[in-house]
N, C-alpha and C positions, 0 to 999 in steps of 0.2 A: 495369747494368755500364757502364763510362766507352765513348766513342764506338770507343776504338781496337778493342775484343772486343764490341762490342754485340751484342747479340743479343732477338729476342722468341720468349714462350713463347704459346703456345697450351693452354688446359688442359680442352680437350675441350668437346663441342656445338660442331662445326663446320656441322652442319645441324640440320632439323627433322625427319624422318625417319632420314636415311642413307641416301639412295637415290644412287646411283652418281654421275646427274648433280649434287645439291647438291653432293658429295663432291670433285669435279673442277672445278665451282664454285667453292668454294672452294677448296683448293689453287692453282688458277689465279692469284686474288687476292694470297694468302699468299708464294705466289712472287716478286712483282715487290716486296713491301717493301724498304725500303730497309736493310734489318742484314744485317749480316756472315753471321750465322747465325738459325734459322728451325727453334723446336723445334716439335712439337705431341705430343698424346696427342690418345686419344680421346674420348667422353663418355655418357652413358647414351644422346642422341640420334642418334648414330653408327653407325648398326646394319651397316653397311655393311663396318665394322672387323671385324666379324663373322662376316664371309665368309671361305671359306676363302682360307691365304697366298698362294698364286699369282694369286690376282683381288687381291687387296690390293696384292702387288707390284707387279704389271703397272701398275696407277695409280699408284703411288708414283714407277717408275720411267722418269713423264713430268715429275716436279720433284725432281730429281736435289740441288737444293740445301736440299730441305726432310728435317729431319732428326724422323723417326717412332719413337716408343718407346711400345712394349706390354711393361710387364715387364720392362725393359730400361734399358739404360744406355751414355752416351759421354763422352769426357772432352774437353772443349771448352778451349784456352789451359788447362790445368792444373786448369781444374774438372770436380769428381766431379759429372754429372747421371744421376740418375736417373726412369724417368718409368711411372706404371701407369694402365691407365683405368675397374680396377674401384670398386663404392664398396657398400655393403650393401645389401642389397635393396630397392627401389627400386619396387613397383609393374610392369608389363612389358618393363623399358628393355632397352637392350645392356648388357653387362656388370656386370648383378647377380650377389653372390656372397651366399651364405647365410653365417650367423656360422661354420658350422663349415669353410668351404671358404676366406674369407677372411685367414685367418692364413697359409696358404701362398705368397698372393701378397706382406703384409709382408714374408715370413719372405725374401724373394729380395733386398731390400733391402740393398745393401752399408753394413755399418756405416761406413766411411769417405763416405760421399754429404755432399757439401755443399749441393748442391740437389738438391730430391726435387718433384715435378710429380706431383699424382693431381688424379683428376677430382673424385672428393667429400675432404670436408676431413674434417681429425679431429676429434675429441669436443672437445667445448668450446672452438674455434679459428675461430671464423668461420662457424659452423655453425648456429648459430638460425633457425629456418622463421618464416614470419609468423604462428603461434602463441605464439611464443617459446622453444620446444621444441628441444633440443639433439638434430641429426640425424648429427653426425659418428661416425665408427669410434672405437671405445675401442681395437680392436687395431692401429689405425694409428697412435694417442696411445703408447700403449706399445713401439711402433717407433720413434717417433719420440725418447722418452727416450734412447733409446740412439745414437742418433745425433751424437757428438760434435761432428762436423766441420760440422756442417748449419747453412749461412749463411742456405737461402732456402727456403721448401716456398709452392708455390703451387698451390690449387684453384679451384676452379669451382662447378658443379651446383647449390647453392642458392642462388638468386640475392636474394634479399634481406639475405644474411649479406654482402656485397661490403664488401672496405673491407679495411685493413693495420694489424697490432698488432705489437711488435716485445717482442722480451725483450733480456739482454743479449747473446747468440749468434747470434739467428737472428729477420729477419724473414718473418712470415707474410702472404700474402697471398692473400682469395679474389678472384678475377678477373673474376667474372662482369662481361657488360658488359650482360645486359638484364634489364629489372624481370620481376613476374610474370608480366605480359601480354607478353612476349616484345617489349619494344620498347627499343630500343636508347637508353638514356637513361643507362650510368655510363662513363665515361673509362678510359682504357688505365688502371694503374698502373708507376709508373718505382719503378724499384729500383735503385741503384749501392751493388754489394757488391764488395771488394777483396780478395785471396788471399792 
């Protein structure tokens, strides 16, 4: 987005556990950037998000500028964001949803979203493991069809799929910023989309 609505996204794995203090941790850090605005979601490592709302609140509301979506959504200068942090079952993470329970959380998704923020990507979109193995949602690709208005979808979670592919409507981009070995080695990505 141009500098006047700038904003960054966060699209979950803010820790390596979820334990209260990485959590506040970060957040702490997240807070003093320098954008207008300050989205995050959560991420399979996030266990923290997991807790129940009133211990979530309670931290959330020591960064009053950082703006938190589970399932949810806000409209930022006139754009439609929405933002979720489940992704399909995953091994023991936070926020695994079985195939039969994961359609209810697409299905929340306003057909008008111009940006959409999950933690795993969808099917065939960023999503290859270092097998070469396509790990994303088919039921979030099929949400995603239908999504007219959708300028921007940005994930996370597999972090060897990182990097931004664009169609005519909408770019995609997975965000991850560390290799396997969890070490901080890909660069932000900038995106300027226009309304």
């Amino acid at each position: 987005l141009d500098n006047e609505i700038s904003m960054v996204i966060h699209s979950g794995d803010i820790s390596m556990r979820g334990s209260k203090q990485e959590v506040i941790g970060f957040l702490n850090w997240f807070s003093k950037l320098n954008f207008k605005y300050k989205i995050l979601i959560a991420g399979n490592h996030d266990f923290f998000f997991e807790r129940p709302k009133e211990e979530i609140d309670e931290v959330l509301s020591m960064f009053p500028d950082i703006i938190y979506l589970n399932d949810s959504g806000v409209e930022i200068e006139g754009f439609k964001i929405w933002g979720s942090p489940v992704q399909p079952w995953f091994y023991n993470w936070a926020f695994n949803r079985r195939e039969t329970e994961i359609k209810h959380h697409w299905n929340m998704i306003p057909l008008d979203t111009e940006i959409l923020i999950t933690h795993g990507p969808i099917y065939d979109y960023l999503d290859k493991n270092a097998d070469g193995k396509n790990t994303g949602c088919i039921h979030l690709l099929e949400k995603v069809t239908r999504l007219s208005e959708l300028k921007l979808h940005v994930c996370g979670h597999i972090h060897e799929a990182y990097g931004r592919i664009e169609n005519d409507q909408t770019t995609f981009v997975n965000a991850s910023l560390l290799n396997l070995r969890y070490m901080m080695t890909n660069e932000p990505i900038i995106v300027e989309i226009k309304k």
